[in-house]
Each structure stands twice: as structure tokens, then as C-alpha cells.
N, C-alpha and C positions, 0 to 999 in steps of 0.2 A: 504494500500500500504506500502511494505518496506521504514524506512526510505533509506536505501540503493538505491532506483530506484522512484526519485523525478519526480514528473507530470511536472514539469519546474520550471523555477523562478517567482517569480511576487514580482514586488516593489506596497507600498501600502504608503501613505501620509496621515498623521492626525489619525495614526493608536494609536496613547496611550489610546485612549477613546470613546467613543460612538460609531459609528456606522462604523469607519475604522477600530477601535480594533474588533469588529464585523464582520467584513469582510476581515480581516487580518484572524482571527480564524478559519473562515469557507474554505480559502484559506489552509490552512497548514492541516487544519483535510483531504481534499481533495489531499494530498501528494505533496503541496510545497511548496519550499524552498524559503525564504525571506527577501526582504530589505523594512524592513518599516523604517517611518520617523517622528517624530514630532518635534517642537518646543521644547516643556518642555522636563526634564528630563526625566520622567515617562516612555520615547522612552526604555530607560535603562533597567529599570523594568521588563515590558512588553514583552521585548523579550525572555529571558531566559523563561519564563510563558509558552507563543508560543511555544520554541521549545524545550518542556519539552520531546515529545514524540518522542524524536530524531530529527526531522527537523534542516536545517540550518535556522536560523534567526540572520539577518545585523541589529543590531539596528544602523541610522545614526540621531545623534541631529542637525536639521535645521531649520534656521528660513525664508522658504521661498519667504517671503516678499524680501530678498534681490538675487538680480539674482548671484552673486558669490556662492552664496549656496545651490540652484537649480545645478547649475554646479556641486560644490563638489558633492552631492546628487546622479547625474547622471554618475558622474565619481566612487564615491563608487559601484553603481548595477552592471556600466560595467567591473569595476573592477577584477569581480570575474571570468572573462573568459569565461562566458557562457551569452547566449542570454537572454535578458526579456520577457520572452513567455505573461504575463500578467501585466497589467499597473493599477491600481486602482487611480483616482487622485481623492481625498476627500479631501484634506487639505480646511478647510474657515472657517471664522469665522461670526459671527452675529452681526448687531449693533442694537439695539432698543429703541425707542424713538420718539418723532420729531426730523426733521431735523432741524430744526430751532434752538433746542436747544440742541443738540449734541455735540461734537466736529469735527472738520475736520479731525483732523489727524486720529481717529478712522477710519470715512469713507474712506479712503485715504488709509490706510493700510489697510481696507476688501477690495478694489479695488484691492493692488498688491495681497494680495494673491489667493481671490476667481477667478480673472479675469487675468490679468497678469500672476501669476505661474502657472495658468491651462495651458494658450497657451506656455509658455516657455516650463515647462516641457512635453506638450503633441508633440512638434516640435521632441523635443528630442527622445522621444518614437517611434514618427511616422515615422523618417526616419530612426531609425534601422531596423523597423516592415516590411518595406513598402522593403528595402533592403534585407531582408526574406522572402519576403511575407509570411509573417506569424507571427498574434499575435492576443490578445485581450484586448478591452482599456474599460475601464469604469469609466466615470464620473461620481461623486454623485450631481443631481441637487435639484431638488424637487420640491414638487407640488405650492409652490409659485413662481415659475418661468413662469405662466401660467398665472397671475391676478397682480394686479397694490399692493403694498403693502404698504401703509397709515403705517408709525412707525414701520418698518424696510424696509424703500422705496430700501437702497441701498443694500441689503441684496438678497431683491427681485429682483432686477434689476439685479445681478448678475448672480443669479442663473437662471433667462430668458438669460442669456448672455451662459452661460456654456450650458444648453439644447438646443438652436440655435448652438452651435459651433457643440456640439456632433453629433446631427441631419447632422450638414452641412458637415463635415468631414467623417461620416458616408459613405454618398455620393460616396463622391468622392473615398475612398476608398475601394469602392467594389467591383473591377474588380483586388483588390492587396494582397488579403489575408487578411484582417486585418479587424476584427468588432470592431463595435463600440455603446456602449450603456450607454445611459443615464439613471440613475438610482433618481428615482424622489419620494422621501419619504413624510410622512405627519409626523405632530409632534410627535416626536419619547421620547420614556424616557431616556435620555442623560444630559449629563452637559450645554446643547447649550442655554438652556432657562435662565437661573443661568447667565453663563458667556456671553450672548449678554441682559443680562437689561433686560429681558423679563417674569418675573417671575410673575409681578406685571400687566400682562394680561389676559383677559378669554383663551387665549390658554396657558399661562404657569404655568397655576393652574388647566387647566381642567387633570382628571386621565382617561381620553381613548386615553391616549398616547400609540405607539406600542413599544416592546420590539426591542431592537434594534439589537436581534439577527435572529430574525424574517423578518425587513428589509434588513441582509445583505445573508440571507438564498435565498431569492427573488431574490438580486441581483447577487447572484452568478450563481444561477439557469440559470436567463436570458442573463448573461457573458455568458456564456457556450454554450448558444443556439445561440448567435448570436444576442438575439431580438434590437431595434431598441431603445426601452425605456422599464421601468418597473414602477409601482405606487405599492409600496410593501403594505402591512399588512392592515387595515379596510376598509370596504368599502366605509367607510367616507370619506377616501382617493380617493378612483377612485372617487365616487359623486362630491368632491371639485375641482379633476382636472378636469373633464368634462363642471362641472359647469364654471370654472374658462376660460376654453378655449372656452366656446361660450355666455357665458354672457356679454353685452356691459360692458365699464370699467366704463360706468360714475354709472352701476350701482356696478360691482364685486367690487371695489374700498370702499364705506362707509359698504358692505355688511365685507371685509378683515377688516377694520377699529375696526368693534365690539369683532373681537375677536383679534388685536393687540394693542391697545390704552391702554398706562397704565394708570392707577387710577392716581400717579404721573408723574408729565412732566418730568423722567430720567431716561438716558439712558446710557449705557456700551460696550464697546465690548470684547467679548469672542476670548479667545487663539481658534486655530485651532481644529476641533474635524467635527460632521455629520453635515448633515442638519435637 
């Protein structure tokens, strides 16, 4: 597609790295134009990268954890005088460890951002969308949103949080124009393991991680269709979500356990990036 005759806009969050930079990339190869967003600087970087090939790309630095900057955020897209035909909301971070011997504030800021900014910013999106009837929203959950998660309890709790909200909004908005899809990954090869204390587990050592241009290739696909959810790359993946969604918890729980329990009892949380 000419850069000249852009497929629409679409904002993308948590887009500097892993699986939003991923999904930011396969958005603009598909002809548009864009406001991504992260925390770190890297947001900088990133863009010009993006929109090497003529596209516009909004780099905006935010730390969505604080609701004044989801605003700024929301007022940068609308800014530009054109509508936001696509929503990607990836921003979250990971905490890994026991809870017991974690910190609060960690868990407490994966709460505002995984949970909290998704609904702030997804409000935002919905009642431009829903006033068009017309758009399309995709949230990144994943496949432990489906099982109980022993050492990244709140991590998992989230992202069961985010794939219930999707599912549920979904809903409601089907009679308005506006789809809605959950996009539910397995462990991906990203910085996410590293930056949420997780390295030091059988899943962040194991190497049948999927690429995670391969995950956002999946999820853009199933944007596009409309689908309801997507479990991208091995079929390890589908296996684990299936497993996860009808296995009782007292047993998915120690089965999750084996492959999240680090060797040592310490934990970290990761800047914004995939699931």
C-alpha cells in the first residue's frame, strides 16, 4: 500500500519491545499509521525504525501506571485529527516469585498497569469506537490467564482479568461495530522473563519459546477477522490452554508450579513489554 493512502490509525502500548514492537511492525507493514507508546525511552528509537518505509509513526513516552498519562496518551492519538480505526493494548509487566516474599509495590504497580490502564485506556477507545461504530481493539492476555499461577500468582490473575474483560466487552459490543479480541500467547522469546525475575524457572530457561513475530503475525490475523480470542505459535500452547481451562485448579495449580518456581526465592518486576 502507498505510504500516501494509510489503512487507518492504530495506537499500540508496550510497543519498544517484545511482542507490541511485534505487533506494532506487522500493523504499519499492513499500511498504518501510528501512535505507539512505552515507558522507556527506546519508545524514541523505535519509531523512526517503524516508519522507515514512509508511514507516520507518534512515538509518545508514558508511564501508564499513572492515569494523567493514559490521558496525555489518549489526547496525543486524538490529536492528530483522525479517528483510531485500531487499539492494541499490550502494555504489563510480570512479577515472579512468591508472594510472600516479593514486594508490594511491585505487585501494586503490575495491578495499575496490567489491570487498571487496560480499563482506563480501553473506556477511552470504546466510546470513540462505539460513537463510529467502527473499530478494532485487541488485548494481549495469555495463556496463563486460564490456570491458577503459583510464582507469578499476580501476573496470572491479571491476565485472567484482561481475557474476562475482553470476552465480556466483546459482548456487549457486537451489535456496535466494534470487535474485540483477546490475544493469549505462551512463552514467547522477549525480554519478559529477564525483566519479571523469571529466568531462574523451567519456563525461562526452556528454548521452545515462540518468536514473537510469529505471535503478533497470529494476532493481527485474528484483529482483522474479528475472532473472539487467539492462542498464537506451538501447539504447546493450544495443549496448555485447553489443559488449563478444564483441568480442576487444585490440580493445574502445582502442575503451573513446576514450570514457574524459581531455584531461588527472588523475585523482580519487568518494565512494560508482551506477555
Amino acid at each position: 500500500m502507498s505510504p500516501t493512502a494509510p489503512a487507518g490509525l492504530a495506537l499500540v502500548t508496550g510497543a519498544s519491545s517484545g511482542i507490541g514492537r511485534a505487533l506494532a511492525r506487522e500493523l504499519v507493514d499492513h499500511g498504518y499509521d501510528l501512535v505507539v507508546s512505552a515507558e522507556d525511552q527506546r519508545i524514541h528509537e523505535v519509531a523512526p525504525e517503524l516508519g522507515s518505509g514512509g508511514r507516520l509513526v507518534v512515538p509518545v513516552q508514558a508511564d501508564l501506571t499513572v492515569p494523567r498519562e493514559i490521558e496525555h496518551l489518549w489526547d496525543q492519538a486524538t490529536g492528530l485529527d483522525r479517528p483510531v480505526d485500531v487499539a492494541v493494548l499490550n502494555a504489563g509487566v510480570g512479577v515472579g516469585g512468591p508472594f510472600a516474599s516479593t514486594e508490594l509495590a511491585d505487585h501494586l504497580r503490575l495491578v495499575d498497569l496490567n489491570v487498571r490502564s487496560t480499563v482506563h485506556l480501553a473506556k477511552r477507545v470504546v466510546d470513540a469506537m462505539v460513537a463510529r461504530r467502527q473499530g478494532r481493539i485487541l488485548l494481549t492476555s495469555s495463556i496463563a490467564a486460564v490456570m491458577p499461577g503459583p510464582f507469578h500468582a499476580t501476573y496470572a490473575a491479571s491476565k485472567a482479568f484482561v481475557h474476562s474483560f475482553a470476552e465480556s466487552i466483546r459482548h456487549e459490543l457486537q451489535d456496535d461495530g466494534v470487535t474485540v479480541t483477546s490475544l493469549m500467547p505462551g512463552p514467547t522469546d522477549t525480554e519478559f522473563f529477564a525483566r519479571a525475575g523469571m529466568l531462574d524457572t523451567a519456563l525461562g530457561r526452556s528454548r521452545s519459546k515462540d518468536d514473537a513475530a510469529t505471535v503478533a503475525r497470529a494476532g493481527y490475523a485474528a484483529l482483522m477477522a474479528g475472532k473472539p480470542h487467539v492462542v498464537p505459535g506451538s501447539w504447546r500452547n493450544r495443549m496448555m490452554a485447553e489443559l488449563g481451562t478444564h483441568l480442576p485448579d487444585r490440580l493445574a495449580a502445582p502442575a503451573m508450579a513446576q514450570q514457574t518456581k524459581p531455584r531461588r526465592s527472588t523475585g523482580s518486576q519487568g518494565p512494560e513489554g508482551g506477555a
